[in-house]
Kinemage of the C-alpha trace (Angstrom):
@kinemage 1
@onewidth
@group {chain A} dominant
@subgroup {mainchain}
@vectorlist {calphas} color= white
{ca unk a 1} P 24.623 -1.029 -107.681
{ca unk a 2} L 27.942 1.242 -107.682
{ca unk a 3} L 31.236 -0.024 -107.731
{ca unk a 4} L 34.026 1.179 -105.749
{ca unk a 5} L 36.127 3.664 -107.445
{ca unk a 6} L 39.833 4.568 -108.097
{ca unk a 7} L 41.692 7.842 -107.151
{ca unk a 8} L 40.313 10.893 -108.065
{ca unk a 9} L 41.734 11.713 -111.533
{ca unk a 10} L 43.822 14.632 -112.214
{ca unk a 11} L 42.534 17.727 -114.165
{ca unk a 12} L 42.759 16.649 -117.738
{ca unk a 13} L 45.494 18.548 -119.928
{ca unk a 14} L 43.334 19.996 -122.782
{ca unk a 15} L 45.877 22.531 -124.380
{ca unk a 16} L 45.070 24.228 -127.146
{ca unk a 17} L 42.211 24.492 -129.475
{ca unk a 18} L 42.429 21.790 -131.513
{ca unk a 19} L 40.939 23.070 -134.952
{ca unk a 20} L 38.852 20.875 -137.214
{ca unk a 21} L 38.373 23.231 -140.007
{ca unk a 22} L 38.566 27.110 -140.944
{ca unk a 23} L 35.954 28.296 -138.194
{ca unk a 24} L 35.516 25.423 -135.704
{ca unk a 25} L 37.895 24.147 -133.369
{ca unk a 26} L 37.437 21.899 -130.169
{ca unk a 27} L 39.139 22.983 -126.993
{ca unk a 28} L 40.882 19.628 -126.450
{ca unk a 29} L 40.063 16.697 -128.263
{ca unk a 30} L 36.531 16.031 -128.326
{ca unk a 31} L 35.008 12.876 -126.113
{ca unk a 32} L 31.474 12.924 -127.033
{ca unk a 33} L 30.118 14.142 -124.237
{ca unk a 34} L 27.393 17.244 -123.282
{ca unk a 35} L 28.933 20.454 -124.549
{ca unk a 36} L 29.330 24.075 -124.233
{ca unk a 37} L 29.085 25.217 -127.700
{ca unk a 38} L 30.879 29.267 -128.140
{ca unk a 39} L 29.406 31.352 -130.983
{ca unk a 40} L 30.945 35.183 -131.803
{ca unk a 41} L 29.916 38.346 -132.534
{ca unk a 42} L 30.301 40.714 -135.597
{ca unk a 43} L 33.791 40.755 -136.556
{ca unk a 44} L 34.871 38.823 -133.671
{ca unk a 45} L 37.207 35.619 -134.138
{ca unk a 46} L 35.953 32.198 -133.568
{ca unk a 47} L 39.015 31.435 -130.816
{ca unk a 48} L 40.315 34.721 -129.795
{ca unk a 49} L 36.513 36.239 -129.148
{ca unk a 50} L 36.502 33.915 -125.785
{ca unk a 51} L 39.746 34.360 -124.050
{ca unk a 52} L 40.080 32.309 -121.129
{ca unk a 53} L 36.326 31.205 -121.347
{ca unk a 54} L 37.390 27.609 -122.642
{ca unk a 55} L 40.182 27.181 -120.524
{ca unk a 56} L 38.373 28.029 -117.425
{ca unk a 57} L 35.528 25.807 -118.254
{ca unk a 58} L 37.768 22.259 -119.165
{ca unk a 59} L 39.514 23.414 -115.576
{ca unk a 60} L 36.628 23.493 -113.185
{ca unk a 61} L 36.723 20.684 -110.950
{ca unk a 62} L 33.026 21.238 -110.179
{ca unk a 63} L 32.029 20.982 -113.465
{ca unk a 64} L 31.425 17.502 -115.170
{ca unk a 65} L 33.952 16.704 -117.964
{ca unk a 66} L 32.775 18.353 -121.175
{ca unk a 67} L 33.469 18.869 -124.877
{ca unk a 68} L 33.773 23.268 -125.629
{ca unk a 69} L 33.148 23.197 -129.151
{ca unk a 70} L 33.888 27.038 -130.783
{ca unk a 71} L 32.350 27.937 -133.952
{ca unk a 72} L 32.282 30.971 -136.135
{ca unk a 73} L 31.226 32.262 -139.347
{ca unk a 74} L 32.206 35.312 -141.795
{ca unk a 75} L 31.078 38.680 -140.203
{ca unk a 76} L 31.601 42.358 -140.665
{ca unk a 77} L 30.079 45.689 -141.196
{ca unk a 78} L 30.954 47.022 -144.774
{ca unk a 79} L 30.316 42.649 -146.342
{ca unk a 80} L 27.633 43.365 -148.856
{ca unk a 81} L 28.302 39.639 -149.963
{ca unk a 82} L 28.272 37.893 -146.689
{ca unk a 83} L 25.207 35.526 -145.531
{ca unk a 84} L 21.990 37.228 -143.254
{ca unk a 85} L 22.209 36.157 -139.555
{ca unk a 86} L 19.066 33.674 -140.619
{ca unk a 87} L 20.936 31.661 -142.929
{ca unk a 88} L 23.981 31.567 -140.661
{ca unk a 89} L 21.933 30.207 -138.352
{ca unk a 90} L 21.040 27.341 -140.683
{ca unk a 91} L 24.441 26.451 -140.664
{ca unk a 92} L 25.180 26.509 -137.091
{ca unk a 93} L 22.579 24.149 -136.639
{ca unk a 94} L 23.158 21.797 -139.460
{ca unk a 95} L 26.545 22.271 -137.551
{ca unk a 96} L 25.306 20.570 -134.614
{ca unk a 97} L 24.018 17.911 -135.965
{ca unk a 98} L 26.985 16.777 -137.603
{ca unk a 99} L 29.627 17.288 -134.803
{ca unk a 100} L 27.666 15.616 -132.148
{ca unk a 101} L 25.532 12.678 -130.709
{ca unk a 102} L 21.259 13.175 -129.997
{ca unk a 103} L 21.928 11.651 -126.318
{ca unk a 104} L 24.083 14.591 -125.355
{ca unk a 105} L 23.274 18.292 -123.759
{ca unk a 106} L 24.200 21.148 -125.612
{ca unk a 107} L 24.683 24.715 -123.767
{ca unk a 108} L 24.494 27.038 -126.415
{ca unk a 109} L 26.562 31.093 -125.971
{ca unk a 110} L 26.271 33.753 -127.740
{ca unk a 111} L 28.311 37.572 -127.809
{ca unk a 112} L 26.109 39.549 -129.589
{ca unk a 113} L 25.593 39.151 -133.014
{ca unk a 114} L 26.070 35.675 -131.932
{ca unk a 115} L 23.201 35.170 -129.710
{ca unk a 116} L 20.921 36.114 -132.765
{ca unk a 117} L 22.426 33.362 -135.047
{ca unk a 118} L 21.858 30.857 -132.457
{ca unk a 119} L 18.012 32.019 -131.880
{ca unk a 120} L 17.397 32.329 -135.866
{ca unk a 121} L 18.782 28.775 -135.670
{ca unk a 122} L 16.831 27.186 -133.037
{ca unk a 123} L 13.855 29.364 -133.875
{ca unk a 124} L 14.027 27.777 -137.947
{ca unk a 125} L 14.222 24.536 -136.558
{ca unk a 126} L 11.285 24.832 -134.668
{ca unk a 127} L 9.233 26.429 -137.864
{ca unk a 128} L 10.468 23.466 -139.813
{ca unk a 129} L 8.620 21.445 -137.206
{ca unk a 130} L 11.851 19.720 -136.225
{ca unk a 131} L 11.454 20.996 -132.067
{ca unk a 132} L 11.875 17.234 -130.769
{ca unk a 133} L 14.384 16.904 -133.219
{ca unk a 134} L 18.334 16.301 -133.504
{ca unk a 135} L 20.050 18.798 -132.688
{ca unk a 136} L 17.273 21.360 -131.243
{ca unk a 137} L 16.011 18.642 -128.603
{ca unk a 138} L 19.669 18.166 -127.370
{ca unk a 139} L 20.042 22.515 -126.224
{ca unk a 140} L 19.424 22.452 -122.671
{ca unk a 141} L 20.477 26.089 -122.577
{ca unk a 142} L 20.886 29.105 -123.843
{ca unk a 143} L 23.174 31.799 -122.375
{ca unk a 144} L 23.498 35.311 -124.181
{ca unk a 145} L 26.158 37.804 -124.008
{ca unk a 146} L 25.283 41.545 -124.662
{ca unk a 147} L 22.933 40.600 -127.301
{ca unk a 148} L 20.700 42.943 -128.929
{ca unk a 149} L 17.863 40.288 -129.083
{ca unk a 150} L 15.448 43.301 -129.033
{ca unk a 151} L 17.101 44.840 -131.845
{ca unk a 152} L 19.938 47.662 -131.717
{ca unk a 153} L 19.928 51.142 -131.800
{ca unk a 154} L 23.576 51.695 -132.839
{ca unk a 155} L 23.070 49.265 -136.173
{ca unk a 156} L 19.545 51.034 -136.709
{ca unk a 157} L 21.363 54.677 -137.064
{ca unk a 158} L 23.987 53.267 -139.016
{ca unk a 159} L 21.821 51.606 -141.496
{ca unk a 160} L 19.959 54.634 -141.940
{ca unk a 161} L 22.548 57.130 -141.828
{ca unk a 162} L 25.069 55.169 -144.144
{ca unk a 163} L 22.460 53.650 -145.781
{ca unk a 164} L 21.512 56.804 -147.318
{ca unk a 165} L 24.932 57.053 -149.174
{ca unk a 166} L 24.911 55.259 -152.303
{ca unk a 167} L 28.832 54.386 -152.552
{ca unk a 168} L 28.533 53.006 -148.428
{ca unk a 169} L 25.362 52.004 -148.490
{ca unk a 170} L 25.333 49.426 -151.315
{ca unk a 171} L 28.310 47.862 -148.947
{ca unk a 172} L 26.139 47.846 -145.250
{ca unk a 173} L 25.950 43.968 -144.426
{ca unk a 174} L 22.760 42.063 -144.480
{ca unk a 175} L 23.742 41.198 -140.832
{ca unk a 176} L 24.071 45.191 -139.577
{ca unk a 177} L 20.739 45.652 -141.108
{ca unk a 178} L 18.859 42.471 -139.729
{ca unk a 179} L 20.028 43.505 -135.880
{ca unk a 180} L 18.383 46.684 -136.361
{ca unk a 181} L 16.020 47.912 -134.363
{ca unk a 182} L 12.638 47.403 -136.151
{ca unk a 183} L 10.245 44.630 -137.696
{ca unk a 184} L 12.363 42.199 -138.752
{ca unk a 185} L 14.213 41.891 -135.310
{ca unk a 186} L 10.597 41.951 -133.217
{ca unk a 187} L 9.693 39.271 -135.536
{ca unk a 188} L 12.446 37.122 -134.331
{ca unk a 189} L 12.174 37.901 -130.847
{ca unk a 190} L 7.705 36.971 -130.985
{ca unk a 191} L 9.389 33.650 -132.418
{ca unk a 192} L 11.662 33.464 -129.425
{ca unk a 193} L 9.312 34.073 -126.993
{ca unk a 194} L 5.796 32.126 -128.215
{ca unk a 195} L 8.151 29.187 -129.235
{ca unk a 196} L 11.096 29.369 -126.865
{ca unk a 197} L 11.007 31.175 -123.879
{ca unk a 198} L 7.729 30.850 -122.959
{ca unk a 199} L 5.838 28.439 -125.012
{ca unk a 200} L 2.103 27.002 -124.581
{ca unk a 201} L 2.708 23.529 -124.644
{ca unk a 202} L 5.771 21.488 -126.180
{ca unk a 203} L 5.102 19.545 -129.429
{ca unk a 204} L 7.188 19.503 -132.958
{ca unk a 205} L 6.879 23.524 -133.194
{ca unk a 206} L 7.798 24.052 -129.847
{ca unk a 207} L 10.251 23.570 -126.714
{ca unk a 208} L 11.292 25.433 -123.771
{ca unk a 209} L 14.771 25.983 -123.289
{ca unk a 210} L 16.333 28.312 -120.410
{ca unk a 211} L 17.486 31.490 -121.426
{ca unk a 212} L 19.691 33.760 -119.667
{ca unk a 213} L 20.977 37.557 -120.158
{ca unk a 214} L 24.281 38.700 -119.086
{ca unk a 215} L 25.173 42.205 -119.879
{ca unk a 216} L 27.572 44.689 -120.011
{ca unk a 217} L 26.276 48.137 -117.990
{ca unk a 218} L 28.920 50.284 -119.974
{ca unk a 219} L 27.817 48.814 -123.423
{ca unk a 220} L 28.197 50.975 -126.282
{ca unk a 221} L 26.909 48.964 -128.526
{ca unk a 222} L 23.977 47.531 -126.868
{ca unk a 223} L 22.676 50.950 -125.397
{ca unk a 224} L 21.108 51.002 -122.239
{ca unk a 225} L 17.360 51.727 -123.790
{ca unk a 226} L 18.029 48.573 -125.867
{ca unk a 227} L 19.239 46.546 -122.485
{ca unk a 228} L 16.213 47.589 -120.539
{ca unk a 229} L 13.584 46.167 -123.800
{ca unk a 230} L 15.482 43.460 -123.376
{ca unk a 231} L 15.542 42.747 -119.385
{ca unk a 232} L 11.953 43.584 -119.568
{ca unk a 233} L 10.760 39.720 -121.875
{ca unk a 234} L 13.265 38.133 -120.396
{ca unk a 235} L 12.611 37.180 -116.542
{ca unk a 236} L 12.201 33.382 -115.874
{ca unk a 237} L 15.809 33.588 -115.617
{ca unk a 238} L 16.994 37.304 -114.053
{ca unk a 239} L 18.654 39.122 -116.359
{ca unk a 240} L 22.349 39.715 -115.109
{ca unk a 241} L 24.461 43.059 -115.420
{ca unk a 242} L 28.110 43.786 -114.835
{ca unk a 243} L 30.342 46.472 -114.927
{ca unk a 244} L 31.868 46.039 -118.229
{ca unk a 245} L 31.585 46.794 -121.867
{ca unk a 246} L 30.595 45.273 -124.837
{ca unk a 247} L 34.075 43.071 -125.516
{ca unk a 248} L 34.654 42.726 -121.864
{ca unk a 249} L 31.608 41.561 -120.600
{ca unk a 250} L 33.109 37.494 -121.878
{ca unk a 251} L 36.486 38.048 -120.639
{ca unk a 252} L 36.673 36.537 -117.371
{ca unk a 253} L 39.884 36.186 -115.527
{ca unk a 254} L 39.450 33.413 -113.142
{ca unk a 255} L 37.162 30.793 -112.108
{ca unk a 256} L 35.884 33.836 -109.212
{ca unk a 257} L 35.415 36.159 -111.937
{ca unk a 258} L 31.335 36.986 -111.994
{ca unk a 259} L 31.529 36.707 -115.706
{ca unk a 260} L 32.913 33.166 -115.864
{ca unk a 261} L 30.550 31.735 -112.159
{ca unk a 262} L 27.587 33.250 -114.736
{ca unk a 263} L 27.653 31.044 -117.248
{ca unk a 264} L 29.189 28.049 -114.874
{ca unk a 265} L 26.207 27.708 -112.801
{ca unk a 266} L 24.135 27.611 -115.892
{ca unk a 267} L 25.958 24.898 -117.374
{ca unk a 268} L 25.560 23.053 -114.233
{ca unk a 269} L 21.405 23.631 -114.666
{ca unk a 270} L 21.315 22.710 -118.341
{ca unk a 271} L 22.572 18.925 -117.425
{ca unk a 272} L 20.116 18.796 -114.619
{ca unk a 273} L 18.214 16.831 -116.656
{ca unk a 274} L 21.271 14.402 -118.920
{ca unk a 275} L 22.224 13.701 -114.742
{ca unk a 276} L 18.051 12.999 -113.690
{ca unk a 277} L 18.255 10.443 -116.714
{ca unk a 278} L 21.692 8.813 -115.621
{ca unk a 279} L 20.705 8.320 -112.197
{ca unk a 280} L 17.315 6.740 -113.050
{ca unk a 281} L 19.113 4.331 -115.176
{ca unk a 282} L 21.769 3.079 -112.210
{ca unk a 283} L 18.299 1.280 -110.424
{ca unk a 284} L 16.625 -0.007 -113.788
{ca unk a 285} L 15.744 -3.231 -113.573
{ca unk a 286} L 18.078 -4.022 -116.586
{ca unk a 287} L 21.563 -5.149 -115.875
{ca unk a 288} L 22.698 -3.744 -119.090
{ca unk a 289} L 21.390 -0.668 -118.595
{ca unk a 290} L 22.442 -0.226 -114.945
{ca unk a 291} L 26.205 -1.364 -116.298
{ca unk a 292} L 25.843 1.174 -119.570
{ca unk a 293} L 24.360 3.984 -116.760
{ca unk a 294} L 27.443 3.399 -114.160
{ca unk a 295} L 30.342 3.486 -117.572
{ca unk a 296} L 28.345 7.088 -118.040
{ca unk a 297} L 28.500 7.964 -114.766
{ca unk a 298} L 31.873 7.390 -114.403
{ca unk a 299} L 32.964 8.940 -117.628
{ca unk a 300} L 30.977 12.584 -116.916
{ca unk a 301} L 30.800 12.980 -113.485
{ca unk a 302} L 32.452 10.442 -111.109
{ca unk a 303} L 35.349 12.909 -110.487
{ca unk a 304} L 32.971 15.389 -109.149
{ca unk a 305} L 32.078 13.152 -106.149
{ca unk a 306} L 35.481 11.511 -105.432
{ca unk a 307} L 36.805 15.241 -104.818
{ca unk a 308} L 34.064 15.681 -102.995
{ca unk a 309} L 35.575 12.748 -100.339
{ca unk a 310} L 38.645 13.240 -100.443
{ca unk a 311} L 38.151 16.947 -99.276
{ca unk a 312} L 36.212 15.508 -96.333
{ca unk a 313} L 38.736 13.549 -95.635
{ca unk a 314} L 38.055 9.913 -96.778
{ca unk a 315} L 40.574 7.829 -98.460
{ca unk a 316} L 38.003 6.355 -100.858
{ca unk a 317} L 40.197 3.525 -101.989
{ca unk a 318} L 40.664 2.088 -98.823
{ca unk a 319} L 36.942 2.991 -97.578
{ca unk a 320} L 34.951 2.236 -100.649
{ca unk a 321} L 31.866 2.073 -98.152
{ca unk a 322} L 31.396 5.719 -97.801
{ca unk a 323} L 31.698 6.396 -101.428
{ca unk a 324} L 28.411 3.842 -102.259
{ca unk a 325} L 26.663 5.059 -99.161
{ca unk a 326} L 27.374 8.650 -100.812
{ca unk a 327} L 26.186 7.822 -104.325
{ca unk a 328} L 23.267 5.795 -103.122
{ca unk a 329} L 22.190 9.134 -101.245
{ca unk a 330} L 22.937 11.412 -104.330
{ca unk a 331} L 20.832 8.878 -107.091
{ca unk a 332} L 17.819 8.762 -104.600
{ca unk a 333} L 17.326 12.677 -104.200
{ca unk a 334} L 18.258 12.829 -107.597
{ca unk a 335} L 15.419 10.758 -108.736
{ca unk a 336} L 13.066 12.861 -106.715
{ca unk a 337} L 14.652 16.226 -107.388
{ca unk a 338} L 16.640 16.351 -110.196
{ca unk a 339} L 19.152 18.257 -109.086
{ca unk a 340} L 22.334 19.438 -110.863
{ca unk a 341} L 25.341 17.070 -110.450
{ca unk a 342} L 27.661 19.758 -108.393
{ca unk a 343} L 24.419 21.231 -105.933
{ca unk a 344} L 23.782 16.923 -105.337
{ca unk a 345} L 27.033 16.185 -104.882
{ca unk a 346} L 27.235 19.351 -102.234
{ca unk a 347} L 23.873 18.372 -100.599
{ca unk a 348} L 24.443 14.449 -100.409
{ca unk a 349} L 27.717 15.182 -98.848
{ca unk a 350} L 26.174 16.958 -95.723
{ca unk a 351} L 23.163 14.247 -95.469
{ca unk a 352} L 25.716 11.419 -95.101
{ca unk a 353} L 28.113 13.334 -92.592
{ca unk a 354} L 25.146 14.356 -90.459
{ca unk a 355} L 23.520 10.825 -90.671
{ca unk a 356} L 27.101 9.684 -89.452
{ca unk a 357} L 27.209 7.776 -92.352
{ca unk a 358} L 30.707 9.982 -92.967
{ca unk a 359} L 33.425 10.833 -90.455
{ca unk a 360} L 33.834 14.557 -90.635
{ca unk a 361} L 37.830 15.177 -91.613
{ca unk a 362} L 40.368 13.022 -90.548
């Protein structure tokens, strides 16, 4: 059922952002595989906005291999001309439909502003009665970074304040005035909740998809009245908060920063189910698809496990035993579990040294 595998590869080389056109760019070339897709904030910078968030992620050895796909849009506060977060949501979407494959995850994050385009996006799909649809079926999660997705108090006084002045106000974005605190931002977040985080029962209006908060206890922007509305819907997932501000709260420093192990472990959930599929398909019945399943396997997440081995101290080239007795173990729990591929890698790894399956170091 598994074949014996070669050394553990290296940690691929991804460089720089490679950039496909004026607001998009792929962190490394892309492979086609389940992504982590970046989206900024007002005024932020489709590349610069995420600091070392890309790099970290293509590092992690305990991650699968992934594509980090970083997308932006024109943004500002005084851009009379510029497009509403609703239609810029429209085109993030249509966005993901274009750049990548229906069989593949997509982990959506948001800073701010950000994490409202990507819920008018999802949330218009939905509407459109497109739920089980390419690209909305494909987000297996959502992860939000100090978003006002209860509306903001800072853009509500400025848009009534400013607004008030005929030579400024005329120039007030659409976008400042749609993250407002008021009707048209409670509208959204009903839409979020009834057809996202919490809806009745899937079907072509509807999905669930994970959502998580992460914010920034000194925000500025994001006040803490507006964090606390926001904390309050959003549970099923517990809210995080960290010492930082508004910009800092998605600049982790290392892969032990809290910022960056945040949004890490998330990814890891969101494939959960990508990993449940693969591991069904390596005992089909079907020869093809148990030889398509294993070319999968090996492509996302075989580097995971052989890591795994070699830490415990198994050459797995010359002991190719342990590594099928391991991968039988992880494919079986998986079936029954669906687990995430780094927790059943971690967990099938103890059941085969304490079933002395495994020789513990060597």
């Amino acid at each position: 059922m598994v074949e014996s595998p070669g050394k553990a590869p290296a940690t691929p080389n991804y460089g720089k952002p490679l950039v496909v056109d004026e607001r998009a760019a792929f962190f490394g070339k892309q492979k086609n595989l389940d992504a982590v897709v970046f989206v900024h904030g007002l005024d932020g910078h489709y590349i610069e906005t995420w600091k070392k968030f890309p790099e970290l992620l293509a590092s992690d050895p305990d991650l699968p291999k992934l594509d980090i796909f970083l997308w932006g849009y024109d943004s500002g506060v005084f851009k009379s001309s510029i497009d509403g977060i609703d239609t810029v949501g429209g085109q993030l979407m249509s966005e993901l439909h274009v750049r990548f494959q229906k069989e593949n995850a997509l982990h959506l994050v948001g800073h701010s502003l950000g994490g409202l385009v990507i819920l008018h996006g999802v949330v218009s799909e939905m509407i459109a009665l497109r739920a089980q649809g390419h690209p909305t079926s494909c987000v297996s999660f959502v992860s939000l970074f100090a978003a006002p997705v209860s509306g903001s108090s800072v853009a509500f006084i400025m848009s009534q304040t400013l607004g008030r002045l005929p030579a400024i106000g005329r120039g007030i974005s659409q976008q400042i005035r749609q993250v407002a605190r008021g009707s048209e931002v409670d509208q959204l977040l009903n839409e979020v909740i009834n057809r996202i985080y919490a809806p009745a029962k899937p079907d072509d209006s509807r999905r669930a998809i994970p959502i998580r908060m992460v914010m920034a206890n000194r925000d500025g922007v994001v006040d803490e009245t507006d964090r606390q509305r926001v904390a309050a819907r959003f549970q099923k997932k517990m809210p995080l908060a960290f010492d930082c501000d508004h910009w800092t709260i998605k600049e982790p420093t290392d892969h032990n920063d809290k910022r960056y192990k945040s949004l890490a472990e998330d990814v890891q959930d969101g494939l959960r189910e990508r990993f449940y599929k693969i591991c069904v398909a390596l005992e089909s019945a079907s020869e093809d698809e148990k030889e398509a399943a294993l070319k999968e396997f090996e492509r996302r997440y075989e580097h995971l496990f052989l890591r795994r081995l070699e830490n415990a101290g198994v050459n797995v080239e010359s002991e190719p035993g342990f590594y099928r007795s391991y991968l039988n173990v992880i494919i079986r729990d998986c079936r029954r579990n669906r687990r995430p591929p780094y927790f059943a890698a971690n967990l099938a790894l103890e059941h085969v040294i304490r079933k002395r399956l495994m020789p513990r170091g060597r």
